[in-house]
N, C-alpha and C positions, 0 to 999 in steps of 0.2 A: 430383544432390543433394550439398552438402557435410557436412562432417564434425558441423558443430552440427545438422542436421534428424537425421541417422541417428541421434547420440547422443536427438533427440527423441523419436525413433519408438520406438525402443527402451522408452524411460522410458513411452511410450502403452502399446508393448504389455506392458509387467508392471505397468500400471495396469489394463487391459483384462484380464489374465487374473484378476483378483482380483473386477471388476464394472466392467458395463456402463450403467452411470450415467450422464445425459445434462444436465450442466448447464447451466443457463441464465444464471447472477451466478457469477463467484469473486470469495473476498471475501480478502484479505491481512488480518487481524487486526495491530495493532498493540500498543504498552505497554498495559495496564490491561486490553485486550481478550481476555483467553484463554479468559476464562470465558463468553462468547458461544456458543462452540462448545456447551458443555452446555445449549444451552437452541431449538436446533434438533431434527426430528425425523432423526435421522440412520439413513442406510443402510447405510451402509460408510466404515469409519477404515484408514487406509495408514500406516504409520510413514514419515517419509523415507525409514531406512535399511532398507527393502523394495525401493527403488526403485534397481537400480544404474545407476552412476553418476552420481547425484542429488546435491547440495550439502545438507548436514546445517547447518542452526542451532547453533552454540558459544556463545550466550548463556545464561547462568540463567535459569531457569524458563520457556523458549520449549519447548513439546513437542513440536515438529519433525512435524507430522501433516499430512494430509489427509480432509477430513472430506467424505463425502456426504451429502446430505438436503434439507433441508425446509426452506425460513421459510416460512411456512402455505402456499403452496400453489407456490410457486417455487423448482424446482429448483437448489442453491448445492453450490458447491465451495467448503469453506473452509479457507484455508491457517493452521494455528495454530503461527505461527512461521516468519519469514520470517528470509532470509540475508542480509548485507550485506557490500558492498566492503571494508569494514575486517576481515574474520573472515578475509581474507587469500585469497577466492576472488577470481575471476575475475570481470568483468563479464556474459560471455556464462553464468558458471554463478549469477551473480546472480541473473537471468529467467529462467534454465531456469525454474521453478518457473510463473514467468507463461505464458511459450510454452508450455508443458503442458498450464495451463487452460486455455488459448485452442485449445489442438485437441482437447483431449476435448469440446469444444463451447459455454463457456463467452463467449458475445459482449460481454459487460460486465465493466470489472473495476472493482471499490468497493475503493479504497484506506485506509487507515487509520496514521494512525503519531503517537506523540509528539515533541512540538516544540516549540522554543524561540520567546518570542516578540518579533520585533523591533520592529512596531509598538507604541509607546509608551502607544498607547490598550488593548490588550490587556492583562490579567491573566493569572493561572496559574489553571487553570481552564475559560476559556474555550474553544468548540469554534469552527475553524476552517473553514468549506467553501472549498474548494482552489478559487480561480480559475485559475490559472494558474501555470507553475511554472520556475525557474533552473535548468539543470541541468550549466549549462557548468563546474562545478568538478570533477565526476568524469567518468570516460571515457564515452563513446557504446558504449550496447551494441550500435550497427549497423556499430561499423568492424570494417574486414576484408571479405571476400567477399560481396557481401548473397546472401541464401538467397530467393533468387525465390519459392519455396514457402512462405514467411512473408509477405514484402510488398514493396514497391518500393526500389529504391537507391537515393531521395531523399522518404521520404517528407513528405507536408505537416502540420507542427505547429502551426498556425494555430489549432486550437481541439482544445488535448489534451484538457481538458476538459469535458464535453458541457455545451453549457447548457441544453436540456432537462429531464435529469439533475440540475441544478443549481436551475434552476425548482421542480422537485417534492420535493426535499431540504429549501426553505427554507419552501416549503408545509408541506410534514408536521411541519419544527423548528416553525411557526407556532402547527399544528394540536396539539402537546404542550405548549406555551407552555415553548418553549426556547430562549433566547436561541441565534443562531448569528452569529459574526464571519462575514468573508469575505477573501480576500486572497492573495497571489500567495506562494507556498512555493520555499525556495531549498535544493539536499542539497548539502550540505559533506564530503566522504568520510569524515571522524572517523578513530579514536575520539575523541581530542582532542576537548574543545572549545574553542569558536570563541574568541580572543581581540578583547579591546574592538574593536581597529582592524578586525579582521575582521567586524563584526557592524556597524561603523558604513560599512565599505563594503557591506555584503547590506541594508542601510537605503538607500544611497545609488544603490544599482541596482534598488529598488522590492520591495524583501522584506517579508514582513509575519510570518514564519516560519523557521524554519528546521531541519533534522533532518540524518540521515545514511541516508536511505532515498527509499521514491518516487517517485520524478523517473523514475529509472531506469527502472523498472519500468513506468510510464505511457507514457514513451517505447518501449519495449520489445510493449506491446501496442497504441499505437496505428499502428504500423507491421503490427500484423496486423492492421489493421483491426477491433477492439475497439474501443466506446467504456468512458471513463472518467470517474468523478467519486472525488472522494476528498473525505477531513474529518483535520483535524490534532486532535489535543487539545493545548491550550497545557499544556504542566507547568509550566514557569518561564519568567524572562523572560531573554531570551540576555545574555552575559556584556557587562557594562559597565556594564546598563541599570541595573541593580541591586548593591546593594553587598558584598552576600553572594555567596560560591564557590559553582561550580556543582557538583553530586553527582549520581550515579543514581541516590541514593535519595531523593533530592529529586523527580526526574522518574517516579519509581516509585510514591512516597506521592500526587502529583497526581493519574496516569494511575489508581491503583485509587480514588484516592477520588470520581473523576468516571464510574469505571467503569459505574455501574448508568444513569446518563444518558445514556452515549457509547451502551450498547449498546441502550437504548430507543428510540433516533435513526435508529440503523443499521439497527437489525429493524423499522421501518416505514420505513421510507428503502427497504430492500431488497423490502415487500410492495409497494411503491407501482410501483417503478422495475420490477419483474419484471413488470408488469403494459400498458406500455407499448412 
């Protein structure tokens, strides 16, 4: 075993000595989403920094936790505040957080994050179900040594996405009459955003989105053999499309004010999918 499982095992067993929770979905919370976690029945909350040598969240207002419990009758691990390439971690401590859920037992992972939107027919606003995703502009978190005990040294990416998953996601957006887009999501490492030419080439290679998270992470769990589906929230439209400067408090005012929809989506999205 290499040096990234042991650092795993580690991070299980002072998750394990706090409770033996047996999840079935983790869920990565994304912008607008924080407030999700309070509306689960929860078992047991972990701070990151409980967890040594675990990667802490540096962003405002992400409370860096993990959460035990419930969405009615399906057990979830939910991560309230994820970490990213740009906060000046590593890749491989990017997904620690995912590799984690996926061995405390967690077989599914429900992605979430705000993004920019490249398709032209989108608004700010709109919820995206992730078909498929770009992830050649940041590093592969499987280079280096692959760890057998995670998953194969060439895994297949042919459908990161479950469509199964993805079938009963647009059922249930149906079944609440929610509008949902659909389209292929691209992570651009940030902070930075993307400029025009940049966002007219993530158009020009079949982008319909774009963020600084994601990709990684899906890639990251379907190498353990996790499936995955994910939803973007559009907050603005990426830089060009529109004539106005981009802000995070632009993508901050979207993400909360779509908040109560995004998370009515998700919490039947999650009773539906724990069920199958």
């Amino acid at each position: 075993m290499g040096i990234i499982y042991e650092n795993l095992r580690s991070c299980v067993e002072t998750v394990r000595r706090k409770t033996d929770f047996q999840p079935r979905v983790a869920l990565v919370l994304g912008s607008g989403l924080g407030g999700y976690g309070d509306t689960i029945r929860i078992e047991e909350e972990i701070s990151y920094r409980e967890i040594e040598g675990f990667p802490v969240s540096t962003i405002e207002g992400h409370k860096g936790r993990f959460l035990f419990g419930y969405e009615g009758e399906v057990p979830v691990v939910v991560m309230q505040g994820r970490v990213h390439y740009y906060e000046g971690y590593s890749m491989e401590e990017v997904v620690r957080p995912i590799r984690l859920m996926g061995l405390l037992g967690a077989e599914t992972l429900f992605l979430t994050n705000a993004s920019g939107g490249v398709n032209r027919e989108f608004r700010p606003g709109d919820l995206m179900l992730i078909r498929d995703q770009i992830s050649s502009f940041v590093p592969s978190p499987l280079i280096g040594s692959n760890e057998e005990t995670l998953g194969p040294r060439f895994p297949d990416m042919s459908a990161v996405y479950d469509e199964a998953y993805r079938e009963e996601i647009r059922k249930t957006a149906a079944r609440l009459g929610i509008s949902l887009r659909e389209g292929v999501y691209l992570q651009f490492s940030g902070p930075a955003y993307e400029t025009p030419a940049e966002i007219c080439m993530a158009r020009a290679l079949g982008a319909d989105a774009v963020g600084m998270s994601t990709a990684c992470e899906a890639v990251a769990a379907r190498h353990m053999g996790m499936k995955v589906c994910g939803i973007s929230c559009i907050t603005n439209m990426a830089s060009g499309i529109e004539k106005q400067p981009l802000s995070h408090e632009e993508v901050k005012e979207t993400a909360d004010r779509m908040g109560g929809v995004f998370q009515q989506l998700i919490k039947e999205s999650i009773r539906t999918i724990g069920r199958t």
